[in-house]
C-alpha positions in Angstrom: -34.7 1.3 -40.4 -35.4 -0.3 -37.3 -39.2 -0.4 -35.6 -39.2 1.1 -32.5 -42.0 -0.1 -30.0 -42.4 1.6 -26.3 -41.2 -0.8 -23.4 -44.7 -0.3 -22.3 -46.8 -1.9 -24.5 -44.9 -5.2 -24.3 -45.2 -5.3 -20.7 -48.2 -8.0 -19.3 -50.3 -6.6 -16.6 -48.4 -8.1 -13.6 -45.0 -6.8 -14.6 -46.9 -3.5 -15.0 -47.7 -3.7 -11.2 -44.6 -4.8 -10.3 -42.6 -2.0 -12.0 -45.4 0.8 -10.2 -45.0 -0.8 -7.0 -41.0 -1.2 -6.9 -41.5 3.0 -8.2 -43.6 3.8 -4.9 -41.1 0.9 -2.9 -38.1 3.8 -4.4 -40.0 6.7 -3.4 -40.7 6.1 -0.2 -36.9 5.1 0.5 -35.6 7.9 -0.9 -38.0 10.2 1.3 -37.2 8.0 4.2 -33.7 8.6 3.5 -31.4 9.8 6.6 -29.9 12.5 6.8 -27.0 13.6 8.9 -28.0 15.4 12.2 -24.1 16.9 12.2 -24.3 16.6 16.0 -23.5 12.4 16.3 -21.8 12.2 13.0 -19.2 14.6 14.3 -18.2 12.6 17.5 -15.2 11.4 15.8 -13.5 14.9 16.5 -13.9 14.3 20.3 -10.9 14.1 22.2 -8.9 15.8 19.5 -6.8 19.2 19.8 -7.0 22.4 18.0 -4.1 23.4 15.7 -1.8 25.8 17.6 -0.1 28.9 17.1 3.0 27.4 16.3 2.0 25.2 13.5 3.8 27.1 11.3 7.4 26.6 13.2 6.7 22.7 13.0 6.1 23.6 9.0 9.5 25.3 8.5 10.9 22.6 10.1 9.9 19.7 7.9 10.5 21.7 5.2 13.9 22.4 6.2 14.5 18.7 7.2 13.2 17.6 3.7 15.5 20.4 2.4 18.6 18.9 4.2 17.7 14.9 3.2 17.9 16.2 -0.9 21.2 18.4 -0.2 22.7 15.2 1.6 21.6 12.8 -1.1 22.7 14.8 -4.0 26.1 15.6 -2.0 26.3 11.5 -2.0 25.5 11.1 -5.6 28.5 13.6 -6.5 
């Protein structure tokens, strides 16, 4: 069986400071931590259009191009 000793105990007084003071260093960062204000993060969306209400033709089209490429490349094959 193997001993098992806490990490702890082995540690010298200075690495024990160093290890409470990098904790706090983490602590504060993660507090400090920004967050998004959702107001300049969405900038990227200015100057762009809204989907309109014929979205749905330009869908049955590509579908119906896509459609016509496979007929025409298995009318090749044959």
């Amino acid at each position: 069986m193997a001993l098992f000793v806490r990490q702890d105990e082995n540690r010298s007084e200075l690495q024990q400071r160093l290890a409470t003071e990098l904790q706090e260093r983490a602590r504060k960062k993660a507090k400090e931590a920004e967050q998004p204000d959702g107001v300049t993060d969405s900038a990227f969306i200015k100057g762009t259009k809204e989907t309109t209400s014929l979205a749905w033709v330009w869908a049955i089209v590509a579908v119906l191009a896509f459609g016509v490429v496979i007929f025409l490349m298995i009318k090749a094959g044959n």
